[in-house]
Backbone bond lengths (Angstrom), bond angles and torsions (degrees), N, CA, C in turn:
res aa  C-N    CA-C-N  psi(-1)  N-CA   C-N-CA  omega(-1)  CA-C   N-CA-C  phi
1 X - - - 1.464 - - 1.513 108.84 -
2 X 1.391 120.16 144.54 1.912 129.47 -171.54 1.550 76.68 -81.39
3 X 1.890 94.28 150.05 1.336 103.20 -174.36 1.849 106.61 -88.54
4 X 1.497 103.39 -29.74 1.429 98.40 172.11 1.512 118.63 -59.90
5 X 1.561 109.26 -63.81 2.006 100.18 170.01 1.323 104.00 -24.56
6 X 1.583 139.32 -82.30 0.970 145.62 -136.95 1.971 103.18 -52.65
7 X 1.552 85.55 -50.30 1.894 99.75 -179.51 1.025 111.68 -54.30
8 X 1.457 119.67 -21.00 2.002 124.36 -146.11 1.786 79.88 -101.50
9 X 1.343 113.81 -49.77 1.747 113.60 172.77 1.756 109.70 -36.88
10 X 1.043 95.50 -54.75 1.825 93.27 -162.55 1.400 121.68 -69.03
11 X 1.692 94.04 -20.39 1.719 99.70 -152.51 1.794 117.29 128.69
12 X 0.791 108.86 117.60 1.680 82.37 170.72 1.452 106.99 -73.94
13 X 1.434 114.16 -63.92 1.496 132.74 -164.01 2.225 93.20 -43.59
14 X 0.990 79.63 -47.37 2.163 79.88 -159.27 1.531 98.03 -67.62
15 X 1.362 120.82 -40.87 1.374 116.64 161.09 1.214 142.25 -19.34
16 X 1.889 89.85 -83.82 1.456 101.24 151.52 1.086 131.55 -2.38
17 X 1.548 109.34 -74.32 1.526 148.30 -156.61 2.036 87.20 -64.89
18 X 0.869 87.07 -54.43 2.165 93.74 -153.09 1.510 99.23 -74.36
19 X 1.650 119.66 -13.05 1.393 95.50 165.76 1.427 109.54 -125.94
20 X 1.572 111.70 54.36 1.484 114.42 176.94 1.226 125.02 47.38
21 X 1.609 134.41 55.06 1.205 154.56 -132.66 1.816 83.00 -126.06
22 X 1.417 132.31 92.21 0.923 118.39 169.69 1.529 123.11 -98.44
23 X 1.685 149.40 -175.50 1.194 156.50 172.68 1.551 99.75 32.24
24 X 1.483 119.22 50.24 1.699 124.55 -178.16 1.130 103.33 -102.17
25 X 1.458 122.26 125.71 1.369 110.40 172.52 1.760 105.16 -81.54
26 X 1.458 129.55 157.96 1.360 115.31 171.37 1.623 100.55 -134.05
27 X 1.282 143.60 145.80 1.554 144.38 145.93 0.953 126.28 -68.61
28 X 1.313 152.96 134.75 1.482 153.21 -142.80 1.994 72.21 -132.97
29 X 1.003 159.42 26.11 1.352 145.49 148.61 1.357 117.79 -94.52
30 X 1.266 114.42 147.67 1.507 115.15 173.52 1.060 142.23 -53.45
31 X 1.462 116.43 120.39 1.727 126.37 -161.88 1.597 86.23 84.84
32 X 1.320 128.16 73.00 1.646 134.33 173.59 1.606 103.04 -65.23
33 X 1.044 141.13 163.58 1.408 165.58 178.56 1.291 107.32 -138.25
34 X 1.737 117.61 120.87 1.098 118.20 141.12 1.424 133.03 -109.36
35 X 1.550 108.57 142.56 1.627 105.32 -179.38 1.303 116.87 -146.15
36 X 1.233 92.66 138.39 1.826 90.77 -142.37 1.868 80.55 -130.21
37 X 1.289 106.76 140.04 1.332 111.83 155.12 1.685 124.04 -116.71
38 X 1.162 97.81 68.77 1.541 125.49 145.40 1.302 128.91 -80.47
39 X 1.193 136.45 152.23 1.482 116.15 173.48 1.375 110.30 -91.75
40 X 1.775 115.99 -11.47 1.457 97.89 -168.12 1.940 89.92 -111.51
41 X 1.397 89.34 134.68 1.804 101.74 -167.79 1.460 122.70 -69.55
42 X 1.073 131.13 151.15 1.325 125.11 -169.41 1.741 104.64 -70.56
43 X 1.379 129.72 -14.38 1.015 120.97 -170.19 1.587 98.72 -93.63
44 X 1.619 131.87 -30.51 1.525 120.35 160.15 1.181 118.12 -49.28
45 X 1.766 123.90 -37.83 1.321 103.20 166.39 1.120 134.12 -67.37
46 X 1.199 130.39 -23.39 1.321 137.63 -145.81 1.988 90.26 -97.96
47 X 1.228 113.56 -41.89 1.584 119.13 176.04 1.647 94.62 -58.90
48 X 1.198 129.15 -70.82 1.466 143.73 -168.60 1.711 101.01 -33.99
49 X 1.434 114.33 -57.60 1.383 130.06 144.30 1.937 135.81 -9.28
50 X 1.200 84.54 -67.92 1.399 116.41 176.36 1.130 117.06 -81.08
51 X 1.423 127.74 -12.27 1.672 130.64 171.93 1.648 92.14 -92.42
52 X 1.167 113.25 -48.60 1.806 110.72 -161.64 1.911 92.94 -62.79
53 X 1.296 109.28 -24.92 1.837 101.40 -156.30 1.862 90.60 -81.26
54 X 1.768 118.90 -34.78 1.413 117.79 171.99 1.356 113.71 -68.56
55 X 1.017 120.51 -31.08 2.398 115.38 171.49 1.562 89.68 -57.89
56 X 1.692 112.65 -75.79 1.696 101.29 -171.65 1.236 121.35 -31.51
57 X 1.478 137.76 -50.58 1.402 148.95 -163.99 1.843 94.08 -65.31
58 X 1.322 82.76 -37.53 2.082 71.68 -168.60 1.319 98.24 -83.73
59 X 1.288 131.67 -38.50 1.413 108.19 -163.89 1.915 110.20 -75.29
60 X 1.404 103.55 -17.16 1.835 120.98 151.69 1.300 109.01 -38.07
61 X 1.483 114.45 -57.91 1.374 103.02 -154.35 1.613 98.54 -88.58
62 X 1.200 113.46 -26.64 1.660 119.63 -177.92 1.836 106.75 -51.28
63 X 1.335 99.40 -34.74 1.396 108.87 -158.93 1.929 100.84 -87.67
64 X 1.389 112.87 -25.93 1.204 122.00 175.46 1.543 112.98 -70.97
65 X 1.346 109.05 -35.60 1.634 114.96 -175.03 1.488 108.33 -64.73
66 X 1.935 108.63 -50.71 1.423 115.88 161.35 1.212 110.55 -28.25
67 X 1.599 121.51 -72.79 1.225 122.93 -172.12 2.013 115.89 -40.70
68 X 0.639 89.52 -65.41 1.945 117.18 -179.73 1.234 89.46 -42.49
69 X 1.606 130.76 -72.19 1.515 113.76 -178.34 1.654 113.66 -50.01
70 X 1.148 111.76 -53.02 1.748 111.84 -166.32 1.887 104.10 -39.83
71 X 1.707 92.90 -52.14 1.454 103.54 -165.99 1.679 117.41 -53.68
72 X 1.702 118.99 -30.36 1.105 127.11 164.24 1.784 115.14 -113.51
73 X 1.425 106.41 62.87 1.226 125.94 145.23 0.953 134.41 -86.23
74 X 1.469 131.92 9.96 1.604 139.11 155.97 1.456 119.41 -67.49
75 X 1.884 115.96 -40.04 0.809 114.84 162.93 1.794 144.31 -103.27
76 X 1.561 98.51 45.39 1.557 118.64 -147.37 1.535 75.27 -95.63
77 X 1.653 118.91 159.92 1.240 116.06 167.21 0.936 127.69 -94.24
78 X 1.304 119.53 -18.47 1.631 132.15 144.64 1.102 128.40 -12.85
79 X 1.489 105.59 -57.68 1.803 121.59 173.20 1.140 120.86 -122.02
80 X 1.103 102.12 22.53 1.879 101.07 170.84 1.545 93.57 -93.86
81 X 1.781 99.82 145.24 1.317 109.14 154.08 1.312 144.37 -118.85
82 X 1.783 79.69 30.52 1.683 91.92 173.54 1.538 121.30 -67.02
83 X 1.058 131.67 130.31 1.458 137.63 160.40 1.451 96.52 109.55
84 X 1.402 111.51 26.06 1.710 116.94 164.04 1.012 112.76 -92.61
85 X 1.630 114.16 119.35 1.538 92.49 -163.35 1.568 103.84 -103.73
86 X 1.432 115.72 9.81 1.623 116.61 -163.14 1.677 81.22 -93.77
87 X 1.971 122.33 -22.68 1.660 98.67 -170.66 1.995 89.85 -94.30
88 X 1.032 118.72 -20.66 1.127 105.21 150.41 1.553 149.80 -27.03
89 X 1.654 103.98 -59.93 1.422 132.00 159.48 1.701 109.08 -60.13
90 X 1.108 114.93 -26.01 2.173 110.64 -169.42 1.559 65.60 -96.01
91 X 1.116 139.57 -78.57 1.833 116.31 -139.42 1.445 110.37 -78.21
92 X 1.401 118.67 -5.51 1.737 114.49 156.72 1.964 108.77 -51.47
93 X 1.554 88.13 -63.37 1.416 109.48 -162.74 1.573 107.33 -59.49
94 X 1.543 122.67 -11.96 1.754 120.05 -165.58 1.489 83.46 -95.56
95 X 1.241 126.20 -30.96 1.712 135.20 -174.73 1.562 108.03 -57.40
96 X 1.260 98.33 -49.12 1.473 114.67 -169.79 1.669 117.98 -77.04
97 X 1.774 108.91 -32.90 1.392 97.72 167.68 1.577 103.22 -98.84
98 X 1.079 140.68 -12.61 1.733 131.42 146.49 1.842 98.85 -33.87
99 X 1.218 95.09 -74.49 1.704 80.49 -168.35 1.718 119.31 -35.38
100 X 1.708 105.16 -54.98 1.269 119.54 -170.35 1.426 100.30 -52.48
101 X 1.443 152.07 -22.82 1.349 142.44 -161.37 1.564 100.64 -92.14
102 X 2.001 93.00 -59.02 1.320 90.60 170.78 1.771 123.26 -26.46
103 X 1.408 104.35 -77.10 1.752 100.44 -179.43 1.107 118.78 -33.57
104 X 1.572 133.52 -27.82 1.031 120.24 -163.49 1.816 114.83 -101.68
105 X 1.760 97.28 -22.22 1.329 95.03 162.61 1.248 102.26 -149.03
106 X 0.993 153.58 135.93 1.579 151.18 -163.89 1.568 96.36 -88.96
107 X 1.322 143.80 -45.40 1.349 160.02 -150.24 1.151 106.64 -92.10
108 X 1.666 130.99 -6.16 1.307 135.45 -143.16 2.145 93.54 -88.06
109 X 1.339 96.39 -49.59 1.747 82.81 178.11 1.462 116.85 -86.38
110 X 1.164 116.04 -16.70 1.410 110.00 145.05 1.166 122.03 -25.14
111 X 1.247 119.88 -93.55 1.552 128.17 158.33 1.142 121.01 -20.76
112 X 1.124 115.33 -55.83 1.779 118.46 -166.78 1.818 102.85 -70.90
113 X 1.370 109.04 -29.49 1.777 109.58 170.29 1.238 123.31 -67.87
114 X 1.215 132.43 -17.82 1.462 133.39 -157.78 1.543 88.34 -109.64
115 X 1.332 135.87 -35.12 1.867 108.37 -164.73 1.465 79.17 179.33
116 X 1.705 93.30 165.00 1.774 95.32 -177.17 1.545 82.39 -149.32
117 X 1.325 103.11 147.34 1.435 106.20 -172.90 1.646 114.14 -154.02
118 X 1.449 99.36 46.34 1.642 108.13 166.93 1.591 129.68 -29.11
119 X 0.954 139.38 144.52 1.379 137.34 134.19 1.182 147.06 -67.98
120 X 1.389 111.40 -22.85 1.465 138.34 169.71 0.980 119.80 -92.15
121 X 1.666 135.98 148.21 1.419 137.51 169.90 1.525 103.62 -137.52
122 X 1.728 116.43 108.45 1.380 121.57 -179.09 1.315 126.15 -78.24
123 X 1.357 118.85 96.14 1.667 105.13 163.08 1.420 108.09 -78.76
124 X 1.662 133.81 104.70 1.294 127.97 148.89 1.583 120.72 -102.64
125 X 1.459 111.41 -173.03 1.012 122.62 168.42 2.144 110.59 -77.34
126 X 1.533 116.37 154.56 1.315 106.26 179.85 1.454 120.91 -100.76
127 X 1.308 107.17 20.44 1.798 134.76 161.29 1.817 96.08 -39.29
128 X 1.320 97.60 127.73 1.959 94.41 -172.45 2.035 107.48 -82.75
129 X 1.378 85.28 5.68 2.056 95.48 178.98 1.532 113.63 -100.97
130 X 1.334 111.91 1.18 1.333 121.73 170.22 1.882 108.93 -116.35
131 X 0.787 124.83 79.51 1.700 135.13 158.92 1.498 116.40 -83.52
132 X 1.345 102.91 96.04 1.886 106.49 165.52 1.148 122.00 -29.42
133 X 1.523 130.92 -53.89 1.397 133.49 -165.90 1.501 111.16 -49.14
134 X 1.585 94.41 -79.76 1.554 125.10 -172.75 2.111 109.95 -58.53
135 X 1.320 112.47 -33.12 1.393 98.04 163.04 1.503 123.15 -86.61
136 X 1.456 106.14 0.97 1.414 113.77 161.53 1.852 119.37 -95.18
137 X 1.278 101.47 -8.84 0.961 111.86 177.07 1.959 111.63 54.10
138 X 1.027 87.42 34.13 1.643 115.89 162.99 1.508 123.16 -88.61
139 X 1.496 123.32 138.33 1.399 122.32 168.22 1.439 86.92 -87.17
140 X 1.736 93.90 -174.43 1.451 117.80 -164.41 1.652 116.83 -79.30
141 X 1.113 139.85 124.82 1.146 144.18 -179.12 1.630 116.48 111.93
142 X 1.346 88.71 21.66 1.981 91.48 -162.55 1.589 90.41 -113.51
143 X 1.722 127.75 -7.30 1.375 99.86 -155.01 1.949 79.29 -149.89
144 X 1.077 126.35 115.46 1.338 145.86 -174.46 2.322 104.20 -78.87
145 X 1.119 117.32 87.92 1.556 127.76 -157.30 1.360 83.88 -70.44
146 X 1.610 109.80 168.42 1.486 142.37 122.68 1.784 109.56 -165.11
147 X 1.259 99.81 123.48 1.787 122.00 174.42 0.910 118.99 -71.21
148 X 1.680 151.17 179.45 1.236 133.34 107.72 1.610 98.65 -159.82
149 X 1.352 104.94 178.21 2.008 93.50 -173.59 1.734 109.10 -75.63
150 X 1.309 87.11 128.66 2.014 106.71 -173.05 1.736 117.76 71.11
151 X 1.288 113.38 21.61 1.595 99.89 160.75 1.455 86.06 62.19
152 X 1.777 131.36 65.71 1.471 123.89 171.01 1.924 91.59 -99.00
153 X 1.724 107.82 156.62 1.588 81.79 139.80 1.269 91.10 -155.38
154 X 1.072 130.83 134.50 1.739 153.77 -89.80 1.514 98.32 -156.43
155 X 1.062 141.15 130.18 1.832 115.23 175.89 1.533 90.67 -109.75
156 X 1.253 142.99 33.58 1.314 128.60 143.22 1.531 111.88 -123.73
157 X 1.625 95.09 30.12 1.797 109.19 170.07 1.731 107.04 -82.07
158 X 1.319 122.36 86.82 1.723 103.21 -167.87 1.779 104.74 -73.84
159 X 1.460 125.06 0.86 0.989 112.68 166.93 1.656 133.17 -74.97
160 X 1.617 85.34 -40.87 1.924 113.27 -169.71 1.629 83.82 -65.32
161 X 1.469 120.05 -58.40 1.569 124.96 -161.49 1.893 92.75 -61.65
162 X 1.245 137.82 -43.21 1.271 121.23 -179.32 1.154 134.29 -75.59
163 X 1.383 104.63 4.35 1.831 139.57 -177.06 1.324 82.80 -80.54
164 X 1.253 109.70 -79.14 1.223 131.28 -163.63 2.157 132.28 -46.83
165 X 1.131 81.86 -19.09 1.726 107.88 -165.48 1.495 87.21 -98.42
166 X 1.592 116.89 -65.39 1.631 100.99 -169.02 1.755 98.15 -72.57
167 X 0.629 150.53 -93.66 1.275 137.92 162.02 1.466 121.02 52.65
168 X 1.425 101.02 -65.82 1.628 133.45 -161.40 1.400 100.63 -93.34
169 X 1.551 111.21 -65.59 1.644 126.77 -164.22 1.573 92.21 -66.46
170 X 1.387 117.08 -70.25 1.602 104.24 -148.59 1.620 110.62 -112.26
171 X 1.461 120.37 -13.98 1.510 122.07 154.94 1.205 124.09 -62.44
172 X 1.229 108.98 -26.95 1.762 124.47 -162.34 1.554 116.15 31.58
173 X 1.548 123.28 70.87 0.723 123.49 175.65 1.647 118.86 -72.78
174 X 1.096 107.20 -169.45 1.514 103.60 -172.19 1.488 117.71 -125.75
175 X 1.384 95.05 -39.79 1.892 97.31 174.21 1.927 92.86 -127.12
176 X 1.372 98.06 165.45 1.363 114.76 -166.43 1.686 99.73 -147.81
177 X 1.635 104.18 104.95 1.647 117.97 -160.73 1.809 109.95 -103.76
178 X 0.803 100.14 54.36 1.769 89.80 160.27 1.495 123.13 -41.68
179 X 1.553 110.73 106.57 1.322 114.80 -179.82 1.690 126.00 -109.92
180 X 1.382 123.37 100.39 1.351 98.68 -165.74 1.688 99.67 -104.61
181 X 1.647 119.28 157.18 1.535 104.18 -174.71 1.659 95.62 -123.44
182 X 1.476 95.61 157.53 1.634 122.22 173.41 1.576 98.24 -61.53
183 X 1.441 104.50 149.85 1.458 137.35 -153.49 1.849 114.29 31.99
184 X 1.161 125.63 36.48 1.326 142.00 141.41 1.291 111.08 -14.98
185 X 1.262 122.40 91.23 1.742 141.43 172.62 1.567 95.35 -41.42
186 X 0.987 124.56 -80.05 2.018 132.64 155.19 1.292 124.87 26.63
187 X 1.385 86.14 -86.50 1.853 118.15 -176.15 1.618 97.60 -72.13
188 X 1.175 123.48 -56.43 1.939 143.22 -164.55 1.805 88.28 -43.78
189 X 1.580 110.29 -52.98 1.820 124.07 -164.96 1.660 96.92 -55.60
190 X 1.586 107.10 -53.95 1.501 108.93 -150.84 1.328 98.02 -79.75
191 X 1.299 131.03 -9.49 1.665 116.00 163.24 1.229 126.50 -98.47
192 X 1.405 105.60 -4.15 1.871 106.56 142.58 1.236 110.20 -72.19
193 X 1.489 113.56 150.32 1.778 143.31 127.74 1.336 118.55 -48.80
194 X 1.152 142.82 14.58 1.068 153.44 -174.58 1.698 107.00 -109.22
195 X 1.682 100.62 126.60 1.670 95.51 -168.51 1.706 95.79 -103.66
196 X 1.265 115.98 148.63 1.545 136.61 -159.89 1.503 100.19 -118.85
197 X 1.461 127.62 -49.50 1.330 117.35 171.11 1.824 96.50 138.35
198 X 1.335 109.63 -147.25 1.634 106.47 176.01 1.889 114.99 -25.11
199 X 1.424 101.15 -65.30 1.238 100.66 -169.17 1.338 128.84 -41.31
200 X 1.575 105.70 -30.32 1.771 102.34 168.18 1.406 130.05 -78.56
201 X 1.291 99.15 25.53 1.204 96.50 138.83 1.558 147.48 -107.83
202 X 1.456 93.32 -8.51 1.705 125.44 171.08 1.631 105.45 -79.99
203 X 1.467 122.58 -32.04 1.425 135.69 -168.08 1.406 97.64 -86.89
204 X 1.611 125.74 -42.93 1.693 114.94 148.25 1.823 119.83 -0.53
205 X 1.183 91.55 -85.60 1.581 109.58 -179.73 1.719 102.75 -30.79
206 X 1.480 120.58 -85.33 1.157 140.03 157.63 1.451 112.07 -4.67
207 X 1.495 118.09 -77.84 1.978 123.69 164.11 1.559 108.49 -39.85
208 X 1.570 122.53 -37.69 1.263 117.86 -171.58 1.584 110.39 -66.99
209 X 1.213 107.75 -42.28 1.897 117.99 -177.12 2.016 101.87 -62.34
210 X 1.482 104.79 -22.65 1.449 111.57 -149.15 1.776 83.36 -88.01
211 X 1.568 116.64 -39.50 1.618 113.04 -162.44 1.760 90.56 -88.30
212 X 1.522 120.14 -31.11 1.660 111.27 173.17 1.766 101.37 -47.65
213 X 1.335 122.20 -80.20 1.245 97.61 -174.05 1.807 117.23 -98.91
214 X 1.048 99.74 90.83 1.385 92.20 -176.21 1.793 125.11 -102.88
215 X 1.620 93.73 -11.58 1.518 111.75 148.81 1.456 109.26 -63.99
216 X 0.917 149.48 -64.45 1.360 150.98 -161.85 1.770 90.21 -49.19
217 X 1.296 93.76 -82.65 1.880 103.40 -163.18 1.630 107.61 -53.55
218 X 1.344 102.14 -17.82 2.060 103.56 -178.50 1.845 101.36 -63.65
219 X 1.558 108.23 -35.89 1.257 108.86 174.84 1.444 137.55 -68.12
220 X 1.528 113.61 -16.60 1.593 120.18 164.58 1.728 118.17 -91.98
221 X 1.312 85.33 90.84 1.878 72.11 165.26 1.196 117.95 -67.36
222 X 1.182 157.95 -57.80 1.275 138.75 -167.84 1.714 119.34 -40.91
223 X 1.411 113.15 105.58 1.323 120.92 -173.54 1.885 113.63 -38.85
224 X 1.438 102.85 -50.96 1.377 111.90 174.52 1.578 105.72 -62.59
225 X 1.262 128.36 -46.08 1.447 115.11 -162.24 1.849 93.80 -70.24
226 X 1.101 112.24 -55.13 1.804 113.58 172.83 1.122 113.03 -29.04
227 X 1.234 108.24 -33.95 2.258 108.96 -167.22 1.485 97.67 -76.79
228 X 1.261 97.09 -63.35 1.726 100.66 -168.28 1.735 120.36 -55.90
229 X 1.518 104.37 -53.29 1.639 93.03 151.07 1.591 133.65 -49.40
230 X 1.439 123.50 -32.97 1.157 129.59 164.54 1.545 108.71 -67.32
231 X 1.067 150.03 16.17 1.478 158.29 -168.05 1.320 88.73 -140.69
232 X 1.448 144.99 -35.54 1.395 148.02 172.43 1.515 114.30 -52.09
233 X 1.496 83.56 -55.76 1.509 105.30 -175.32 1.746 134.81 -50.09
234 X 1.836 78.08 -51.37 1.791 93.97 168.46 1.304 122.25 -60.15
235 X 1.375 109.36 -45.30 1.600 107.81 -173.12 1.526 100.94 -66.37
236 X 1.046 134.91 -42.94 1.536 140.17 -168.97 1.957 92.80 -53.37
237 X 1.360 101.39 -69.30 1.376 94.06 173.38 1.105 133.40 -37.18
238 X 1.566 116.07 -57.34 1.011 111.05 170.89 1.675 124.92 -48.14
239 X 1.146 102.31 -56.70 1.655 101.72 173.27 1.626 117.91 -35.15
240 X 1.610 111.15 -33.80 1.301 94.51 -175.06 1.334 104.68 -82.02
241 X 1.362 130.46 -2.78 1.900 124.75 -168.03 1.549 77.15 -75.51
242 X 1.216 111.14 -71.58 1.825 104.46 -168.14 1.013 125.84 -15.42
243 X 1.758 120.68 -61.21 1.496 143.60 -178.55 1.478 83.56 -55.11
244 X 1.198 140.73 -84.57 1.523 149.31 -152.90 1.627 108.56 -49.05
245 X 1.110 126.28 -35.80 1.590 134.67 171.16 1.543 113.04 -23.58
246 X 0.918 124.53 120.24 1.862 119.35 173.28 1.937 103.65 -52.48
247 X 1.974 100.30 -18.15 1.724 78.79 175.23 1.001 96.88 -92.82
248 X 1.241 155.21 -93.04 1.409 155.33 -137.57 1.737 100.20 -30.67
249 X 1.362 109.90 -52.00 1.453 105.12 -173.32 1.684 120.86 -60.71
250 X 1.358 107.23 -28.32 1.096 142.42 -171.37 1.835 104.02 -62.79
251 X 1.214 98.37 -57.20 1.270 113.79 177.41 1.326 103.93 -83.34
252 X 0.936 159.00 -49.12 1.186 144.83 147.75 1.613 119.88 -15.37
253 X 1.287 85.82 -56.21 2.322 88.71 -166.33 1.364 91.49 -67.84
254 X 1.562 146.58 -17.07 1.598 143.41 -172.74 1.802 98.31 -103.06
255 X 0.942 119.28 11.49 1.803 134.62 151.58 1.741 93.10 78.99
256 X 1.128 103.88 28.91 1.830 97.00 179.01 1.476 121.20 -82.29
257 X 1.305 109.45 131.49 1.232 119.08 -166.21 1.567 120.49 -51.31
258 X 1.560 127.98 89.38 1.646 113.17 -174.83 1.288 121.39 -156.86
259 X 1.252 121.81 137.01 1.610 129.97 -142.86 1.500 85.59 -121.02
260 X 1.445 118.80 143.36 1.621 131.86 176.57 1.932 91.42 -118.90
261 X 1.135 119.53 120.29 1.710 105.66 168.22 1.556 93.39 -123.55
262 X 1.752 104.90 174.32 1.222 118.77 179.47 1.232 108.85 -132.72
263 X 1.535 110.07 89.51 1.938 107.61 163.18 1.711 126.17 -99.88
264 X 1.115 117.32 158.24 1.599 122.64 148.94 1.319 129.68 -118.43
265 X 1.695 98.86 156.55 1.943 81.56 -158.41 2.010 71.78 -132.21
266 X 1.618 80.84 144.90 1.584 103.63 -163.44 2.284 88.16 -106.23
267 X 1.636 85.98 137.14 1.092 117.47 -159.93 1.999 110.11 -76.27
268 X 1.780 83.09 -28.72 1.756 92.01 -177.61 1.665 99.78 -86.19
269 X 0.854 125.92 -22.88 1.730 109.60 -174.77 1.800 122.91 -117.82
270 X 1.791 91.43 -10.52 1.580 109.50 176.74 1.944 109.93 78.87
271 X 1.184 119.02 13.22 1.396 130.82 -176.25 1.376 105.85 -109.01
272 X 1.351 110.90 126.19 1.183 153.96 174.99 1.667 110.74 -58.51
273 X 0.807 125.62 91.48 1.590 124.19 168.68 1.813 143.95 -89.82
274 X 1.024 120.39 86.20 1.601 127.92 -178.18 1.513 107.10 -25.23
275 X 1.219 113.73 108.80 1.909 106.11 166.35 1.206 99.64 -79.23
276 X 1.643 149.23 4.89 1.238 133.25 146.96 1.781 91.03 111.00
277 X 1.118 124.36 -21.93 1.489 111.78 176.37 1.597 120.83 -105.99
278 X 1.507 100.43 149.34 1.570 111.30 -141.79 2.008 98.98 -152.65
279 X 1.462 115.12 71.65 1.490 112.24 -179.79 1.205 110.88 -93.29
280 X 1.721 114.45 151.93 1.206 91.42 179.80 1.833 87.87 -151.45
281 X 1.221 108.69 29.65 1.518 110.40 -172.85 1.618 94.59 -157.54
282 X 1.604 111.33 169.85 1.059 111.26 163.64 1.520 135.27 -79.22
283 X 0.901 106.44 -21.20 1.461 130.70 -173.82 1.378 103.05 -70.55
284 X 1.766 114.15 -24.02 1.683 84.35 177.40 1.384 117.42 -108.56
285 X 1.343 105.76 43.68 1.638 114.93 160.29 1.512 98.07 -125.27
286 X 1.321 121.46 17.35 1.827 117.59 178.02 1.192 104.08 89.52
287 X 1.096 144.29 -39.60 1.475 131.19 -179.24 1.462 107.46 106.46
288 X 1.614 100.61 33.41 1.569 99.36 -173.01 1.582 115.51 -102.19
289 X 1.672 102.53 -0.49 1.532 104.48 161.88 1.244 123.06 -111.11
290 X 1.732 107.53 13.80 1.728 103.02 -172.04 1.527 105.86 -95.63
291 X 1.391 112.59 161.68 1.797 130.26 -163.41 1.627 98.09 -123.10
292 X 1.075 126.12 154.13 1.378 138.41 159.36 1.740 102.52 -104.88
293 X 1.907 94.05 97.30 0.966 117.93 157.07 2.031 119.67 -29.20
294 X 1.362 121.47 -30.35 1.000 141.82 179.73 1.288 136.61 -78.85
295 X 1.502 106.52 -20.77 1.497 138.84 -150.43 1.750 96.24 -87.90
């Protein structure tokens, strides 16, 4: 582009002005002249100009191409999972037990789309050999989940606690099952000395239940009988964080019907075992986590 057209576009006078054009004389008459005694010329600036305005344009277009790839990232091969044949094999197999339900009730996801209305709310461990449904021998919509490593529940867990709240508040479930299971990868970590990395700090929790009773477990020597009671132990604990929750109590002081129990389900025979405790009020932990709503 001629550097005068370009000047004659902008203006001379405003020009001037925008690239620090000082002691310039300019003519406001036709066919204007400028003459400036500067040494550095109005046409070095105006090039100097014109290089900075071509970097912007490219790093424009650099940033547009970004764009353009993102937008056809469906078919990037990176993230396509076409020609996977293992996600292949899971969406054969989701086809195949869809069908199998179908036969048995045609209406069944019907149902299951419109509202779900469990009774149960699972705290387990997220071990892939422990599944709520199927050792309850429950279809889907009967049993309200939450996982995490060792059946913890944590009260500065804002996930476990938001499990827990809709659950209570607007499922209205009825019993609330903490399940912890024998040979528990979890519990097995936190009674080693052996450091694992992030997780010890989640396995914290776990050592804490282990130094609460640590008279108890000091008394079994048998390493195995220690583990499995220590897998006893946690879930019991855990059950009491539940009871302790501002919801559970909460729901309680508004007289709503709700049971906290503590089982483990043993890995060698697939049976489910009662640890024998079953709260369903405040009073039967003493009343040492309840508040006067009033107070």
């Amino acid at each position: 582009m001629d550097s005068s057209a370009f000047v004659s576009g902008l203006g001379v006078t405003s020009f001037a002005k925008s690239v620090g054009v000082n002691k310039c004389q300019v003519s406001r008459s036709a066919g204007a002249t400028i003459r400036c005694g500067e040494k550095e010329t109005l046409r070095d600036q105006l090039q100097e100009r014109m290089v900075k305005l071509q970097q912007a344009l490219t790093v424009q277009k650099e940033q547009v191409e970004v764009l353009e790839r993102i937008s056809q990232a469906e078919g990037h091969p990176l993230i396509s999972s076409e020609g996977d044949e293992r996600v292949a094999a899971l969406l054969k197999q989701n086809r195949e037990w869809r069908e199998s339900v179908l036969k048995e009730d045609p209406t069944f996801f019907d149902k299951l789309a419109n509202v779900q209305t469990p009774e149960i709310l699972w705290i387990g461990c997220a071990d892939s050999r422990v599944p709520a449904n199927e050792i309850f021998n429950l279809p889907p919509g009967e049993v309200f989940v939450h996982r995490n490593i060792a059946n913890c529940v944590i009260h500065t867990d804002l996930s476990c606690l938001s499990v827990i709240e809709y659950a209570v508040k607007y499922l209205k479930v009825k019993r609330i099952v903490v399940c912890g299971h024998y040979n528990c990868g979890g519990v097995k970590a936190s009674m080693s000395s052996l450091k694992y990395g992030v997780i010890d700090n989640w396995l914290r929790h776990i050592r804490d239940v282990r130094r609460t009773h640590f008279t108890e477990l000091s008394k079994i020597t048998d390493e195995e009988a220690q583990f499995r009671r220590m897998c006893e132990l946690n879930a019991i604990e855990s059950m009491h964080s539940v009871c302790s929750t501002t919801i559970v109590q909460s729901a309680w002081d508004e007289g709503q019907e709700l049971t906290v129990h503590a089982f483990i389900y043993d890995l060698a025979d697939g049976l489910l075992k009662d640890l024998g405790l079953a709260v369903s009020n405040a009073e039967a932990l003493g009343g040492v986590y309840r508040t006067d709503a009033s107070a």
